[in-house]
NUZA-750404 format. One record per residue (C-alpha): residue in three letters; residue number from 1; x negated, y negated, z negated. Coordinates in Angstrom, 1 decimal. Layout:
<rs>
residuo,num,X,Y,Z
ALA,NUM,X,Y,Z
...
</rs>
This chain:
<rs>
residuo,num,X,Y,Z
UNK,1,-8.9,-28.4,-14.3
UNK,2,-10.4,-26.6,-11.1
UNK,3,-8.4,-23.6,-11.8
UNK,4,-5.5,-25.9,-11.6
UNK,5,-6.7,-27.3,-8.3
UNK,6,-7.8,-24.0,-6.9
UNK,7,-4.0,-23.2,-7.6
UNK,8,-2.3,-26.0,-5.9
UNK,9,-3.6,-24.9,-2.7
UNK,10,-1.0,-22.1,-3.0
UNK,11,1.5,-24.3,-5.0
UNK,12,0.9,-28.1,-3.3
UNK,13,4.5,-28.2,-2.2
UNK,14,6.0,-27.8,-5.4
UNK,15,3.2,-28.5,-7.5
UNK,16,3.4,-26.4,-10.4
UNK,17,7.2,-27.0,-10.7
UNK,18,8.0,-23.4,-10.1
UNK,19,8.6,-21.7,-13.5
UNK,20,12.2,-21.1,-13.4
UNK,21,11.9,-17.4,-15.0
UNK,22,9.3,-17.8,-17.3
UNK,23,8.9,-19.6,-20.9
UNK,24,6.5,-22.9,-21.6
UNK,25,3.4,-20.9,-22.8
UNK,26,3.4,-18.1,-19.9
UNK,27,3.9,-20.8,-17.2
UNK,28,1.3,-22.9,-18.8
UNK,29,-1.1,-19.9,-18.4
UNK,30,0.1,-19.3,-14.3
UNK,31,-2.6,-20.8,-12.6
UNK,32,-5.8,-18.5,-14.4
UNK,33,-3.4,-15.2,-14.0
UNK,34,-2.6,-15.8,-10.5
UNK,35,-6.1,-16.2,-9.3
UNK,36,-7.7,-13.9,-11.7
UNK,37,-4.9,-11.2,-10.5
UNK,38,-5.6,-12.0,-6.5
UNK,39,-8.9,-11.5,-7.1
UNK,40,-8.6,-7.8,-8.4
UNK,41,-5.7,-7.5,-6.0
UNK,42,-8.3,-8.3,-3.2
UNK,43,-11.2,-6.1,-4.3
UNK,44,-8.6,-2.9,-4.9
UNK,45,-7.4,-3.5,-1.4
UNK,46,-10.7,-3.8,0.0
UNK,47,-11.4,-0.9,-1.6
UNK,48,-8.6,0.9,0.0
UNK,49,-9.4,-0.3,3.3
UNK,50,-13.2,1.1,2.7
UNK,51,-11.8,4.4,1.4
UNK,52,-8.9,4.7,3.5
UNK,53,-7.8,8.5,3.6
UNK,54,-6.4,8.2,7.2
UNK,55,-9.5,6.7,9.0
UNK,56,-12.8,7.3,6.3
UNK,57,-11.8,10.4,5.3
UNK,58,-10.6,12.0,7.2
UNK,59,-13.4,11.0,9.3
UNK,60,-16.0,12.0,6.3
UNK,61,-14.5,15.2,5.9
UNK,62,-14.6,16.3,9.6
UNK,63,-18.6,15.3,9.6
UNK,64,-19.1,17.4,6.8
UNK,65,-16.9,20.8,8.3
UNK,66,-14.0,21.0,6.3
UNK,67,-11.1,22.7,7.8
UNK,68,-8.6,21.0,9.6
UNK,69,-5.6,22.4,7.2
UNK,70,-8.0,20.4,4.2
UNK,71,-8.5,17.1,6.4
UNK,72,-4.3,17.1,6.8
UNK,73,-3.5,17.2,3.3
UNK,74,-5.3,13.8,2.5
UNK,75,-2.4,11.6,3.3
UNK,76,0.3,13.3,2.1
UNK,77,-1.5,13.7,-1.5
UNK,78,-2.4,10.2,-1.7
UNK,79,0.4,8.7,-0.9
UNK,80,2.9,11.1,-2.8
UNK,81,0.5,12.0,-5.7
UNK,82,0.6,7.9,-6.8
UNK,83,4.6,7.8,-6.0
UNK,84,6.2,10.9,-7.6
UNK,85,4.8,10.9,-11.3
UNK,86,6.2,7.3,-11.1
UNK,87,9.3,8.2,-13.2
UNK,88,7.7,9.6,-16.5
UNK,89,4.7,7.4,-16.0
UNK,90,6.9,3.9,-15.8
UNK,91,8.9,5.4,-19.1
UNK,92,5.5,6.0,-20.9
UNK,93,4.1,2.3,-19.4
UNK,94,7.3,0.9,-21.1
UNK,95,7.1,1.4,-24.5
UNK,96,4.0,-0.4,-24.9
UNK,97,4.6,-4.6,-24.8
UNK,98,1.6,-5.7,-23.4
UNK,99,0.8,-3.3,-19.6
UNK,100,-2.4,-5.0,-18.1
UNK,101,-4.5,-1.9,-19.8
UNK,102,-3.0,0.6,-18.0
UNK,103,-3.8,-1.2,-14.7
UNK,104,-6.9,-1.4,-15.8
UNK,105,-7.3,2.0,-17.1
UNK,106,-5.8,3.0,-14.0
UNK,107,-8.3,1.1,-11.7
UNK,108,-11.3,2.1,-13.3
UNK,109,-10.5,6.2,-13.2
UNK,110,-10.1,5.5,-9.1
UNK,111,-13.5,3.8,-9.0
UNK,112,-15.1,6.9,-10.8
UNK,113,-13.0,9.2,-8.3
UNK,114,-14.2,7.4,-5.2
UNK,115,-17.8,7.6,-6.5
UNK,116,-17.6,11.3,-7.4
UNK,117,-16.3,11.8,-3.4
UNK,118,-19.0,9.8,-2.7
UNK,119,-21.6,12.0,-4.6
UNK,120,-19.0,15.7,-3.5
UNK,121,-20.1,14.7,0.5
UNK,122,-23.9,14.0,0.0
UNK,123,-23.9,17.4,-2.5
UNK,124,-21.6,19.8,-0.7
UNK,125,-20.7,20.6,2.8
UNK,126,-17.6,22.5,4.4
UNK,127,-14.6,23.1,2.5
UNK,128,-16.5,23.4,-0.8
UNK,129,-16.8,19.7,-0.1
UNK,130,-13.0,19.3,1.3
UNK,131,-11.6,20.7,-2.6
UNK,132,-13.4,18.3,-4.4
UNK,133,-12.2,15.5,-2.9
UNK,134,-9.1,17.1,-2.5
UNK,135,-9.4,17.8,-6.0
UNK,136,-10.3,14.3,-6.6
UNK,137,-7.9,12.7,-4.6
UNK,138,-5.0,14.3,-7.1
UNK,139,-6.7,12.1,-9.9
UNK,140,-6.8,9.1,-8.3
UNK,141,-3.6,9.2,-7.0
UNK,142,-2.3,9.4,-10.4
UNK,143,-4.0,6.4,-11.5
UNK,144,-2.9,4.9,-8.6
UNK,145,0.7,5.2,-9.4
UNK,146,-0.1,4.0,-13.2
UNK,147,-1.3,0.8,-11.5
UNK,148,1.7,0.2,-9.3
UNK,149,4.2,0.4,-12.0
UNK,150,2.5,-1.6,-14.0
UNK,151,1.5,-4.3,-12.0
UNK,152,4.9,-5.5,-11.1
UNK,153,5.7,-5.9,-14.7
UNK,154,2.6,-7.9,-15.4
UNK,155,3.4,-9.9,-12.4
UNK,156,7.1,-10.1,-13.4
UNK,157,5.5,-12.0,-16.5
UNK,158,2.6,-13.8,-15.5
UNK,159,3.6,-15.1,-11.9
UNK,160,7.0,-17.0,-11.4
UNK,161,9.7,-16.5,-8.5
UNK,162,8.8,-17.8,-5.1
UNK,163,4.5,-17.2,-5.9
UNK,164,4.7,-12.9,-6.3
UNK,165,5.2,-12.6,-2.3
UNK,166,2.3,-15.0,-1.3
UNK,167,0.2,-13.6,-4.1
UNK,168,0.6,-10.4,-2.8
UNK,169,-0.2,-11.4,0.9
UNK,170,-2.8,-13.3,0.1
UNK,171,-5.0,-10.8,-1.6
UNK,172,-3.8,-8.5,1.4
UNK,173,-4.7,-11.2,4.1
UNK,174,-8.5,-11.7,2.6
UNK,175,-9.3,-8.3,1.8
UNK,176,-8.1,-7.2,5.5
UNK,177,-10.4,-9.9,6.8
UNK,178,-13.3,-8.7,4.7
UNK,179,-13.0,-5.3,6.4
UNK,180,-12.8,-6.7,9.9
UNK,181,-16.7,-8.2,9.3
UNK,182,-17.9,-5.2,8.4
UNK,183,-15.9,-3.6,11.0
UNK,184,-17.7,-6.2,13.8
UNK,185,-20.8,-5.5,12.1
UNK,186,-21.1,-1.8,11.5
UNK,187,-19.0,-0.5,14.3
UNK,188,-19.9,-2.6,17.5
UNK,189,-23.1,-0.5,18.6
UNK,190,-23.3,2.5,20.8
UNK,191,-24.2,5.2,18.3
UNK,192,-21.6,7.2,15.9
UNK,193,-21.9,6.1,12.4
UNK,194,-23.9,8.8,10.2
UNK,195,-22.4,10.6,7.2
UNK,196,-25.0,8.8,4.6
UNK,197,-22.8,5.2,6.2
UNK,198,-20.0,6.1,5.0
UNK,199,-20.4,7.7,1.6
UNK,200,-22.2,4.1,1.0
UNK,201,-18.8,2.9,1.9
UNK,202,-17.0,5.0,-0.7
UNK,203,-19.8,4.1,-3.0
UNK,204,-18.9,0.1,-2.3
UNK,205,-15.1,1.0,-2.8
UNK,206,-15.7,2.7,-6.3
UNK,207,-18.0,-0.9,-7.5
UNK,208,-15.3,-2.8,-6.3
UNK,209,-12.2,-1.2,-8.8
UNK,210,-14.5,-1.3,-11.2
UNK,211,-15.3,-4.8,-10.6
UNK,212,-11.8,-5.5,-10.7
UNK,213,-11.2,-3.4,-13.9
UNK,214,-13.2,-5.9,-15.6
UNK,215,-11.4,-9.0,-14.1
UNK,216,-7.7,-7.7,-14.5
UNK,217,-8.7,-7.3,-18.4
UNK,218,-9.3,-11.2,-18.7
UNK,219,-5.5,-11.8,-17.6
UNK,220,-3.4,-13.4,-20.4
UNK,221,-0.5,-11.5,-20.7
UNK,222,2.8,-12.2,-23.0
UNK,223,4.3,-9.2,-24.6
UNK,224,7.3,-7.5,-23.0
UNK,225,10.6,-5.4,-23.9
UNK,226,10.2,-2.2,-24.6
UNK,227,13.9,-0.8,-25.8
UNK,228,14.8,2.6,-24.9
UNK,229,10.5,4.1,-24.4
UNK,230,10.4,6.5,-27.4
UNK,231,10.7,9.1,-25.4
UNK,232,9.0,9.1,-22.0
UNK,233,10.5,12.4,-20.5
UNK,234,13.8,12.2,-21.5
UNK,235,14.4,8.4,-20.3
UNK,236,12.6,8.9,-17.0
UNK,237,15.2,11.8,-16.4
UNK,238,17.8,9.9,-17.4
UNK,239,16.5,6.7,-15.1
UNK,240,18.0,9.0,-12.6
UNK,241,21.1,8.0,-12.8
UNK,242,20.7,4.4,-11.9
UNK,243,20.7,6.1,-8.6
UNK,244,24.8,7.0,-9.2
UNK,245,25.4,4.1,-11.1
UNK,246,23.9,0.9,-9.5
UNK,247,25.0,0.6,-6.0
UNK,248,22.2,-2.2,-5.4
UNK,249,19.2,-0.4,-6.3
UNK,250,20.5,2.7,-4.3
UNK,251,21.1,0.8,-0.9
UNK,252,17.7,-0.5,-1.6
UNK,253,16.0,2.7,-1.9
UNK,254,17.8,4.4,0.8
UNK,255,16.4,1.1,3.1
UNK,256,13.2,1.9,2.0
UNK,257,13.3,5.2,2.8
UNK,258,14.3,4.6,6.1
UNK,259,11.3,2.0,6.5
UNK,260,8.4,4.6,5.7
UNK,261,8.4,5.5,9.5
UNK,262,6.0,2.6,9.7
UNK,263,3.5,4.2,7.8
UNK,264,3.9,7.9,8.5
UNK,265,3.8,6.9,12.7
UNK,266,0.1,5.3,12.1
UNK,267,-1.3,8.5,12.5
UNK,268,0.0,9.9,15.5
UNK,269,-0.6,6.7,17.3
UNK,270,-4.1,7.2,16.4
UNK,271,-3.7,10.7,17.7
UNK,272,-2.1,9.5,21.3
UNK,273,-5.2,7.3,21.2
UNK,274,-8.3,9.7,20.7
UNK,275,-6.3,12.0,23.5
UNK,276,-7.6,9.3,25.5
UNK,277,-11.2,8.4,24.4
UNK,278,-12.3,10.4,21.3
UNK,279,-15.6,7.8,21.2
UNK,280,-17.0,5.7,18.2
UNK,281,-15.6,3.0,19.8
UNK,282,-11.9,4.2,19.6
UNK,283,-12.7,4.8,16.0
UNK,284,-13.7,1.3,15.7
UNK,285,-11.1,-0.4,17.5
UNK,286,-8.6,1.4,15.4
UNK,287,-10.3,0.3,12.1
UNK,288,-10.3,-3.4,13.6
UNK,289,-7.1,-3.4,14.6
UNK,290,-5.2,-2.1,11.2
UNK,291,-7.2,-4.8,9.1
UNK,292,-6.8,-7.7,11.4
UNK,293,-3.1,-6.9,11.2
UNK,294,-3.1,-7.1,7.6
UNK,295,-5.6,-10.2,7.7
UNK,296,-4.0,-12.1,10.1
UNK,297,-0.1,-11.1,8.7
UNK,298,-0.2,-11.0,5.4
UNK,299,0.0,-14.1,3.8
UNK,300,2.3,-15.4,6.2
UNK,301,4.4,-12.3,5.4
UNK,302,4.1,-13.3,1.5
UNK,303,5.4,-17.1,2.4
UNK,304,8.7,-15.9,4.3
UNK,305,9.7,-13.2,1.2
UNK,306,9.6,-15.7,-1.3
UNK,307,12.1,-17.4,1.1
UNK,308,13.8,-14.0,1.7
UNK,309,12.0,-10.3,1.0
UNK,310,15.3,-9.2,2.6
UNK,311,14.8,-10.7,5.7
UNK,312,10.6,-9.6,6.1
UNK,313,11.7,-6.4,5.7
UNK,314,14.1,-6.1,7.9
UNK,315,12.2,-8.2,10.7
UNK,316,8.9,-5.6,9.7
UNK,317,10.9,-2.7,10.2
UNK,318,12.4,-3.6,13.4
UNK,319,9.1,-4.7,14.8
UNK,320,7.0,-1.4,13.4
UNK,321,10.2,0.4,15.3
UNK,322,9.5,-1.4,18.6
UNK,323,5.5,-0.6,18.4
UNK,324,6.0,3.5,17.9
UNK,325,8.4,3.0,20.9
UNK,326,6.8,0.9,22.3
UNK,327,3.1,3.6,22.5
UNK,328,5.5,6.4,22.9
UNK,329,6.5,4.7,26.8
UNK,330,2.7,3.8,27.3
UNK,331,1.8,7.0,26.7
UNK,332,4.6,9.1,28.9
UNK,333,4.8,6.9,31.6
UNK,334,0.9,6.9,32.0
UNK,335,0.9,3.0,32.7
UNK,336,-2.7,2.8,31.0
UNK,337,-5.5,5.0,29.5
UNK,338,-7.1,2.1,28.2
UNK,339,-7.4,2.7,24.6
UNK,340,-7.5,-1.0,23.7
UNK,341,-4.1,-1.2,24.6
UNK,342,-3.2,1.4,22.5
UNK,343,-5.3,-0.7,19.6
UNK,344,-3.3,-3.8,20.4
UNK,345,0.2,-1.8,19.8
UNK,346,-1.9,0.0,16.7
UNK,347,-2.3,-3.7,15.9
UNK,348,1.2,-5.0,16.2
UNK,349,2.5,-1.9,13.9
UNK,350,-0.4,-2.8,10.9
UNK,351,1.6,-6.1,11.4
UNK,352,5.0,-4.8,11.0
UNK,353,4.0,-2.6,8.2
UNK,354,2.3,-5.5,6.7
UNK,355,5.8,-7.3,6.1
UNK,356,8.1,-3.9,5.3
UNK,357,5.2,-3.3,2.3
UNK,358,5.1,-7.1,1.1
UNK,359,9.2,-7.2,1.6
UNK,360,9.9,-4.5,-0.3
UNK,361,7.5,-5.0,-3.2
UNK,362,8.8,-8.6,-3.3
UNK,363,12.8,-7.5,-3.4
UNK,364,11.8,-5.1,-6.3
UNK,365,10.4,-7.7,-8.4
UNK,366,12.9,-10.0,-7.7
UNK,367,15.9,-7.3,-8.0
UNK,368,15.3,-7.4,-12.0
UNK,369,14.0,-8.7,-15.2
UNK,370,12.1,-6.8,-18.4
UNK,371,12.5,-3.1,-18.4
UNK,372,15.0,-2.7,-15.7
UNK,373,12.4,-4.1,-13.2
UNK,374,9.8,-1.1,-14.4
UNK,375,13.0,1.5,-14.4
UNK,376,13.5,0.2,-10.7
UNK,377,9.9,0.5,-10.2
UNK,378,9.2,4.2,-11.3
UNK,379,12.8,5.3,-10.0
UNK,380,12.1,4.1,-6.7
UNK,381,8.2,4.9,-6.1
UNK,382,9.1,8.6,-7.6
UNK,383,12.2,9.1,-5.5
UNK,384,9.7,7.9,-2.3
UNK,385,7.3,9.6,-3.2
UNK,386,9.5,13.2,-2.9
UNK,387,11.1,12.1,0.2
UNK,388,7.8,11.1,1.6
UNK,389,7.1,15.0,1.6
UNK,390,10.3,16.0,2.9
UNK,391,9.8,13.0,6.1
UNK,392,5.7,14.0,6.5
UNK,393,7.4,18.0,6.7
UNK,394,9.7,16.9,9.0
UNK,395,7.5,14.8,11.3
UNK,396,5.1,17.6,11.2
UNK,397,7.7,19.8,12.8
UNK,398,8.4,17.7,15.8
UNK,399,4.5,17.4,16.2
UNK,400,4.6,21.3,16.5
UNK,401,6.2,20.8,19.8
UNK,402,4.4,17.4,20.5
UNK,403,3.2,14.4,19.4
UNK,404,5.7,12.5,21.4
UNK,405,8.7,13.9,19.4
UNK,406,7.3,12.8,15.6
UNK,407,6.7,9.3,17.3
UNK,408,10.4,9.3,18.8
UNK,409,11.9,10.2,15.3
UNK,410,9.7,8.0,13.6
UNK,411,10.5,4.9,15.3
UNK,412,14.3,5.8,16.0
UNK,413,14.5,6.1,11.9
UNK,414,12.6,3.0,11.9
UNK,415,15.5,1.2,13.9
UNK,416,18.1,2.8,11.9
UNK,417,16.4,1.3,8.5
UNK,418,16.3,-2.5,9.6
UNK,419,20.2,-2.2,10.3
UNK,420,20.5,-0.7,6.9
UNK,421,18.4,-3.4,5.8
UNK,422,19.8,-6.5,7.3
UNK,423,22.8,-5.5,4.8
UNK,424,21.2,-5.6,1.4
UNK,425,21.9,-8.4,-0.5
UNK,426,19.5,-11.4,-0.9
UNK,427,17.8,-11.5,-4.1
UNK,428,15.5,-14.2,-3.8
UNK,429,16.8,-17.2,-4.1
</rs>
């Protein structure tokens, strides 16, 4: 009875009337899934924050004097490492009827890769210490992508239409507040943070997927199709095709391709930024500023897509457009060298990329039912995940001749993908 009421804080305005896609037994079992899935939902994305390869590090691995050429590769391997194997990987995931073990799987092999970095940066120094968590990095990454696939099946299953987007922004909004306090508590003095601070950090970040390992595993879960996964390699290739044949999925994909400018510009507005003021407290403010975007966006984000994915990620795309552009003028016109303003447009774009992430994984969902929602899953993350290589190559040549041009394509790609968006069809009613 309190996990029902816990539940109707989420659900008050229909109260518990909301099972339109799933059968008697599985919507009898909503209220226990969806809070035990937020709650591994928020301690993997706290994790994240706490292990974040774009801030911790690459902040770790400069401390302990690896390379540059090592630092750069952190990004580009974690976020295309956990997208491309996506296509043999969702095959694989669905010829098995019941998924949640390969999320859980999945969530413990990143905790033991986080602690290994951890235990790589107090052992090793230099680039000895950049390839192992390089090497590292690779693994989890790959777990990573087993968990994305299949947690939008187990959601498909467990969580009806119009709960997936707020479930999803919830666990966002609280684990992006979490790292705000420790943000305000650990980051607000004069003095750099030490290299034995942040491998505790990592060290935190691995308890917490294993913590949620444990929780995930307790989710009640009804079995699920699984025609057409006898053999993993051969349908993933053949998933391909869905990309000819359903017009739908492609304009989707092709939207959210157009969309990643909202990640890959985070980076060099960081980079504009430490031009500036290269201090702890640049660090700080950036760290602040990209989980109080997530905290303070994400549930609302998660309310609108189960109105309409399509339209969050349209409106998140144009507005993550708007901020590159938007620190691209600041920064040539020289109106400020503040770097709090640049932290409040650094802000604005964790915002914006707040919604394209929860409108997209929405849409997905929503797109399809049983095995054709993993197909879209795998198809999509993999095809990302290749083009995300192909975008980070090309953004890293217009950085060659200056920061200014990767922000300019960035956000004018970023423009062109919420017009491309706007046109998808709605899916979420």
């Amino acid at each position: 009875m309190k996990i029902e009421k816990l539940y109707q804080i989420v659900d008050a305005e229909h109260e518990g009337r909301t099972c339109k896609d799933l059968d008697d037994k599985a919507c009898q079992r909503v209220p226990g899934n969806f809070l035990l899935i937020c709650a591994s939902l928020i301690m993997t994305k706290l994790g994240d924050l706490l292990a974040s390869p774009k801030i911790v590090l690459s902040w770790l691995l400069g401390s302990a004097g690896a390379a540059p050429g090592i630092i750069s590769l952190l990004v580009p391997i974690r976020e295309s490492g956990s997208l491309v194997p996506q296509l043999a990987i969702g095959a694989w995931v669905r010829r098995h009827p019941k998924r949640k073990g390969f999320w859980v799987i999945g969530s413990v092999i990143q905790g033991m890769c986080v602690a290994l970095m951890a235990v790589s940066l107090w052992t090793l120094s230099g680039n000895q210490a950049g390839f192992a968590v390089l090497g590292l990095l690779v693994l989890f990454s790959l777990a990573r992508g087993m968990c994305s696939v299949s947690i939008k099946d187990v959601q498909g299953k467990t969580i009806p239409k119009g709960r997936r987007g707020r479930l999803s922004g919830l666990a966002s909004s609280v684990s992006g507040a979490l790292t705000v306090v420790i943000g305000l508590a650990f980051f607000s003095g004069d003095e750099d943070p030490t290299l034995a601070f942040y491998t505790l950090l990592l060290a935190l970040a691995a308890v917490l997927w294993l913590f949620a390992a444990v929780v995930f595993s307790l989710v009640e879960e009804e079995q699920g199709e699984t025609q057409g996964g006898n053999n993993a390699l051969k349908d993933a290739l053949k998933n391909l095709t869905l990309l000819k044949t359903d017009a739908h999925f492609r304009a989707f994909v092709i939207a959210r391709a157009l969309l990643m400018g909202s990640a890959l510009s985070a980076p060099f507005v960081l980079l504009l930024a430490q031009n500036q003021s290269a201090s702890p407290h640049t660090f700080a403010a950036f760290l602040i500023a990209s989980s109080l975007g997530t905290s303070l966006s994400a549930t609302i984000w998660g309310w609108l897509a189960d109105d309409s994915s399509r339209k969050v990620m349209f409106k998140g795309g144009l507005f993550a457009a708007l901020a590159a552009l938007a620190v691209l003028a600041v920064d040539l016109s020289q109106i400020s060298s503040n770097i709090y303003l640049y932290a409040g447009l650094y802000l604005l774009l964790s915002i914006a990329h707040a919604g394209v992430r929860i409108g997209r994984q929405t849409y997905i969902v929503d797109m399809a039912d049983g095995v054709k929602r993993t197909d879209y899953v795998s198809v999509s993350n993999s095809v990302i995940g290749l083009l995300l290589l192909v975008v980070g190559l090309i953004s890293a040549g217009f950085a060659a001749l200056s920061t200014h041009a990767a922000l300019a394509f960035l956000g004018l790609m970023g423009l062109v993908g919420s017009i491309w968006t706007y046109r998808l069809p709605e899916v979420s009613e």
